[in-house]
N, C-alpha and C positions, 0 to 999 in steps of 0.2 A: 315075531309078534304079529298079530292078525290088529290091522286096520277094519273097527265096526264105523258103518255108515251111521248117524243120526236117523229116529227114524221117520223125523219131519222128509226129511230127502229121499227115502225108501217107498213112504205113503204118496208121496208128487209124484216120483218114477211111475210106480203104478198107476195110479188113476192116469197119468197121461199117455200111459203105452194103452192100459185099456181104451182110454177115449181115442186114441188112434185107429186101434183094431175097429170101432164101431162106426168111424168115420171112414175107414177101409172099406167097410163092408162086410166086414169080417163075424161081426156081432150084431145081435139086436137090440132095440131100444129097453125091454125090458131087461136084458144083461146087461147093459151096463149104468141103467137103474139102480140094480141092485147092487153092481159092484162098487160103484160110487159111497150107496148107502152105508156097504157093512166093508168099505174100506178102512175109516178113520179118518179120511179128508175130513169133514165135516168137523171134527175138533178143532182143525187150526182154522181159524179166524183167517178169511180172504183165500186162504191158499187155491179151494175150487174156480175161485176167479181169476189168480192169479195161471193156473193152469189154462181155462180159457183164454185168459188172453194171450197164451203163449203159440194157443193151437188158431189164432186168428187168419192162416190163409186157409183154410178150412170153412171161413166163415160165408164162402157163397154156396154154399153145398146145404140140399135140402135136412140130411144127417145131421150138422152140425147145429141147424135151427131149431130142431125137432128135440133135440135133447138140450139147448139151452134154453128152449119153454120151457120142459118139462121140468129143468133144478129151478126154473124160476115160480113154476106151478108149486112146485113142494117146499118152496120157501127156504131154498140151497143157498142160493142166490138172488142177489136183491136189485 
């Protein structure tokens, strides 16, 4: 039998591995913009936030401010 993930926990996984890669350095502010966008985080209620605050040692890094204006600029986050 094949164990399926929920895919509330599949959509977190990602957005948080992407928000990693772009707080790497890995990506830009407009990919992961976008990733964010046309992920489906944005359906569950709090989850984007809850993902921020999971990536909070992160949070002295110029990356990590830059992109939580900007979900807070597009009304991602409140």
């Amino acid at each position: 039998m094949v164990k399926v993930k929920s895919i509330e926990i599949t959509v977190m996984r990602y957005v948080r591995g992407s928000l990693e890669a772009f707080l790497d350095g890995k990506r830009n502010l407009n990919w992961i913009k976008g990733t964010i966008g046309k992920s489906g985080v944005l359906h569950y209620e709090g989850m984007l936030k809850e993902i921020f605050d999971g990536l909070r040692r992160y949070s002295g890094l110029t990356r990590y401010q830059s992109i939580l204006k900007e979900c807070q600029k597009e009304g991602w986050l409140t």
